[in-house]
C-alpha positions in Angstrom: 0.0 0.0 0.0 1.4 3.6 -1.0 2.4 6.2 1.8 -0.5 9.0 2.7 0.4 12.3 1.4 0.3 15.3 2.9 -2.5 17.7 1.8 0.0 20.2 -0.3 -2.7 23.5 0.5 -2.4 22.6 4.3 1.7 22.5 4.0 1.7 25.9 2.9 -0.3 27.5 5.0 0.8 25.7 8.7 3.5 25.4 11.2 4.1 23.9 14.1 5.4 25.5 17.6 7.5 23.6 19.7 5.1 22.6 22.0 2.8 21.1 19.0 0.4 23.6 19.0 -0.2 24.4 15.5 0.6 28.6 13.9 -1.9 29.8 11.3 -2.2 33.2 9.1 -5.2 35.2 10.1 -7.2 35.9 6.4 -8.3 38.9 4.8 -4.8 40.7 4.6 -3.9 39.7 1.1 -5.4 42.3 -1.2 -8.0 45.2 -0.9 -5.9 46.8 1.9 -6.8 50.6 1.1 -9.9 50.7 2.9 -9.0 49.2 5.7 -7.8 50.2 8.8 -4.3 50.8 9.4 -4.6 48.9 13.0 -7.0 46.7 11.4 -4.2 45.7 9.0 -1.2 45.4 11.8 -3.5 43.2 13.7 -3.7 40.5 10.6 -0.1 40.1 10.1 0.5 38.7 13.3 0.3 34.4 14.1 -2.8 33.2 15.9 -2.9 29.4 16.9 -5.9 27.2 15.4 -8.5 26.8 17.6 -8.7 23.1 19.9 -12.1 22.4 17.8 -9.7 22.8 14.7 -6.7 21.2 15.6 -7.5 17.1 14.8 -8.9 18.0 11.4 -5.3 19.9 10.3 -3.1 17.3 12.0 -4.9 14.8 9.6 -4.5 16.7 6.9 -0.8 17.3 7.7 -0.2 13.2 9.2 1.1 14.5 11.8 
């Protein structure tokens, strides 16, 4: 039987901490940024974790 691969979309777009928790990119900071907020906007670019309820369905998506 082949190995499982790893979902490619959820590769990009996850890390792991060191403790196992897992980093994620908050959305809506890729385009349309002129009529937002400029502490709207500095808010987005930082790391939030995935929520607990969230967690088991990335892991499988990553085999972890």
């Amino acid at each position: 039987m082949p190995k499982m691969k790893t979902k490619a979309a959820a590769k990009k777009r996850f890390t792991f901490t060191g403790t196992g928790k897992i980093k994620r990119k908050h959305a809506y900071h890729s385009h349309i940024l002129t009529k937002k907020e400029t502490t709207q906007k500095r808010n987005l670019d930082h790391t939030a974790l995935v929520s607990r309820d969230d967690e088991k369905r990335v892991k499988r998506m990553l085999l972890h």
